[in-house]
C-alpha positions as CSV (number, residue, x, y, z in Angstrom):
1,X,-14.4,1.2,24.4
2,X,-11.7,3.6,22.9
3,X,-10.2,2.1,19.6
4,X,-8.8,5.5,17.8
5,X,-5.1,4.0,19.0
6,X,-6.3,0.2,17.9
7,X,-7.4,1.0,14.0
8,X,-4.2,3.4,13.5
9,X,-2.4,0.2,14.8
10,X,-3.9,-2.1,12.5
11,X,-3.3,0.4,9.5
12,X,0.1,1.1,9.7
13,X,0.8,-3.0,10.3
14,X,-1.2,-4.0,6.9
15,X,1.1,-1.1,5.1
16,X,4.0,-2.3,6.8
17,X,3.3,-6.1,5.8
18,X,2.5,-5.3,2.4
19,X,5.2,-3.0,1.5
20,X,7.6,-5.7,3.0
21,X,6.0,-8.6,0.9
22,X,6.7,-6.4,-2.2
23,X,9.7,-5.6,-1.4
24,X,11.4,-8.9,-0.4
25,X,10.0,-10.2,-3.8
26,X,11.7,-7.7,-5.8
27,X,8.5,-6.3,-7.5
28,X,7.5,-3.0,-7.0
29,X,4.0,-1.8,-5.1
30,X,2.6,1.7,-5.3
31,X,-0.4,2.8,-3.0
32,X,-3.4,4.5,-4.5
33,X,-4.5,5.0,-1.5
34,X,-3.4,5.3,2.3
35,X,-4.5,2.5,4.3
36,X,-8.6,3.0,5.9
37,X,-10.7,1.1,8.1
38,X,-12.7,1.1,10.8
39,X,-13.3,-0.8,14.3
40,X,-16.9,-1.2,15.1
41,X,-18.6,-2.2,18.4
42,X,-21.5,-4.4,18.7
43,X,-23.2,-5.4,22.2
44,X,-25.5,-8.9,21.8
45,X,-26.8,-9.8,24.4
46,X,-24.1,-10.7,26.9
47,X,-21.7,-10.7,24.4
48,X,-19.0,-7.5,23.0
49,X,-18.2,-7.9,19.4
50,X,-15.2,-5.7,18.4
51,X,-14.5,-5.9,14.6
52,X,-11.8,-4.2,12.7
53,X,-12.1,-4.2,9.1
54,X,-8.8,-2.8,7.3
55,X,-8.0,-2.1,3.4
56,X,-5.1,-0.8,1.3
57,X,-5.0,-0.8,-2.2
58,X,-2.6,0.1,-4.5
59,X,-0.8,-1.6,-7.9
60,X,1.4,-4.0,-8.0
61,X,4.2,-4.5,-11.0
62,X,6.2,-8.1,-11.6
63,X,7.8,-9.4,-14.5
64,X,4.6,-10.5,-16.6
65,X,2.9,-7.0,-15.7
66,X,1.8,-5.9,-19.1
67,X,0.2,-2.8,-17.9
68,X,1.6,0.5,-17.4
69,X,0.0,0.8,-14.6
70,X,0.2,-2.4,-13.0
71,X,-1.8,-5.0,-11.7
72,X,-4.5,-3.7,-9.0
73,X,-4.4,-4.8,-5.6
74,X,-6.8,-4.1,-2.9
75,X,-5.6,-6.1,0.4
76,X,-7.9,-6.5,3.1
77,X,-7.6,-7.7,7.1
78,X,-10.1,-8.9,9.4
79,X,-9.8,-8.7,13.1
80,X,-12.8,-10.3,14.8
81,X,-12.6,-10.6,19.3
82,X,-15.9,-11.4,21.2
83,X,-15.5,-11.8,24.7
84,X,-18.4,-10.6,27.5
85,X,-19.3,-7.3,27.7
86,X,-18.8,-6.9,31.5
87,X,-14.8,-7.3,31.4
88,X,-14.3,-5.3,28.5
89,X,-11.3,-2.8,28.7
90,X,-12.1,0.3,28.3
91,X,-9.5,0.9,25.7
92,X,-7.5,-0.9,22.9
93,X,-4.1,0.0,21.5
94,X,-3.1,-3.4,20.1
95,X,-4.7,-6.3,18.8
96,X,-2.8,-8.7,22.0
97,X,-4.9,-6.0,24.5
98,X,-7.9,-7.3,23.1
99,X,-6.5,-11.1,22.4
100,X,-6.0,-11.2,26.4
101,X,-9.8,-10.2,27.0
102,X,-11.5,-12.4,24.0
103,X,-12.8,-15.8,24.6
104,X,-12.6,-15.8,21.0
105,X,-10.4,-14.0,18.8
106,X,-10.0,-14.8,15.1
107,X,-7.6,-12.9,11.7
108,X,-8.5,-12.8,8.3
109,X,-6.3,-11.2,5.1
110,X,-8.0,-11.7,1.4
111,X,-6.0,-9.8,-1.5
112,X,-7.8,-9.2,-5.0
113,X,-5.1,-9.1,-7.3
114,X,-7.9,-8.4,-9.8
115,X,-11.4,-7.4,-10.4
116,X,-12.8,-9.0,-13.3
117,X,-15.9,-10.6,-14.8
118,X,-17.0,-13.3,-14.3
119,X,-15.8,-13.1,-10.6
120,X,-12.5,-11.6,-8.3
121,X,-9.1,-13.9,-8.2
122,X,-7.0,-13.3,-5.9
123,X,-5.9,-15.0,-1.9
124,X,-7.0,-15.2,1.4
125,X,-6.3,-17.4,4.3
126,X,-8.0,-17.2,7.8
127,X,-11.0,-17.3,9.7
128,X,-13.4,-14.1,10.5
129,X,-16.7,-14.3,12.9
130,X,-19.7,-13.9,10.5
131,X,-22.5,-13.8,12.9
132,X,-23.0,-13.7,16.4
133,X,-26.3,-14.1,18.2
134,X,-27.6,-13.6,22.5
135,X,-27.2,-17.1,23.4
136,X,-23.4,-16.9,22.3
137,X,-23.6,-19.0,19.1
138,X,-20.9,-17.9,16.5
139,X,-21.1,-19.1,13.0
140,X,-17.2,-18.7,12.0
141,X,-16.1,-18.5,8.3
142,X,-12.7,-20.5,7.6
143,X,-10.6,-20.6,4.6
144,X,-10.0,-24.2,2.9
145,X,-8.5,-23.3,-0.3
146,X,-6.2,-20.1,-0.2
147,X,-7.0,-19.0,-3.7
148,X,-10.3,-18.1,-5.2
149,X,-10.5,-17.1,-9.5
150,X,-13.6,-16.3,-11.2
151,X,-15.5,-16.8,-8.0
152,X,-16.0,-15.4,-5.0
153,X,-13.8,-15.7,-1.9
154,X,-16.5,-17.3,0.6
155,X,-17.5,-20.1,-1.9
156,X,-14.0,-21.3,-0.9
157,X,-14.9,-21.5,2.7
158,X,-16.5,-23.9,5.3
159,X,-18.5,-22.7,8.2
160,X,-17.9,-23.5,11.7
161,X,-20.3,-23.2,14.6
162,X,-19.2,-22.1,18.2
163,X,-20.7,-21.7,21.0
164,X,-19.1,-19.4,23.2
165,X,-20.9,-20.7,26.5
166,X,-19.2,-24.1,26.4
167,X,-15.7,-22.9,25.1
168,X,-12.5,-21.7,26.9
169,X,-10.7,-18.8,25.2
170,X,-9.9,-19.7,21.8
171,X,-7.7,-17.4,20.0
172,X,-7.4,-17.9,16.2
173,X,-4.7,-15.5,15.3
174,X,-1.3,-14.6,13.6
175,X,1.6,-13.0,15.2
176,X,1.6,-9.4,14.9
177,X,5.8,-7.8,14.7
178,X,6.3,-5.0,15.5
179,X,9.0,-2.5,13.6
């Protein structure tokens, strides 16, 4: 499957999103770095698993900023879609290319807004696939409490367990605009 056109999507969206959010608070944002990323491709058994794993980081300045700097921020999305190998498309361009296919599709965003001892703080909210195995059995990681501080994100999780044989599509996902 070609995703060249898919992860160049998904970049410039998570710069787009986060530039807006900064914006629209009245706080300023700086990049340290253009957006990277990649889309992977993993065939189990029956089963395509297309993940898309997306980061931009950058520092972030608000009124209680004390730093000169600013406060880091390294924001990451998760795009997860399994669906069976067989119908795959032969190419992505947009994450609703792939929704269509998936029998299950899920989204993920977790923002650090620091990196500190004893452990991260920062947001997520979401769901991402963590494992997938041949008979179609997903274990799914989804977010209960949408901000983690001095631990890490995934103790604030529960796990669900899917099994993609006696499901019909199921598409955890949020609205992607485009600009």
């Amino acid at each position: 499957m070609e995703t060249d056109e898919l992860k160049k999507f998904l970049m410039d969206l998570l710069k787009k999103e986060v530039i807006k959010r900064w914006s629209d608070s009245y706080s300023g944002f700086e990049e340290s770095n253009p957006p990277n990323g990649e889309v992977t491709i993993e065939t189990i058994g029956l089963w395509l698993w297309v993940k898309a794993r997306i980061e931009y980081k950058g520092a972030s300045w608000t009124p209680s900023t004390d730093r000169a700097s600013g406060d880091p921020e390294d924001t990451h999305d998760w795009c997860d879609w399994i669906g069976l190998a067989e119908s795959a498309p032969m190419k992505a361009s947009t994450p609703e290319e792939l929704d269509n296919w998936a029998l299950l599709s899920t989204s993920y965003r977790r923002i650090y807004r620091d990196i500190q001892f004893p452990g991260p703080w920062g947001l997520h909210s979401g769901r991402w696939v963590e494992n997938l195995d041949e008979d179609g059995n997903v274990k799914v990681r989804i977010v209960l409490n949408e901000k983690f501080h001095d631990v890490e994100p995934e103790s604030t999780t529960s796990v669900e367990n899917i099994n993609l044989r006696e499901i019909s599509p199921t598409v955890y996902r949020r609205t992607y605009t485009y600009d």
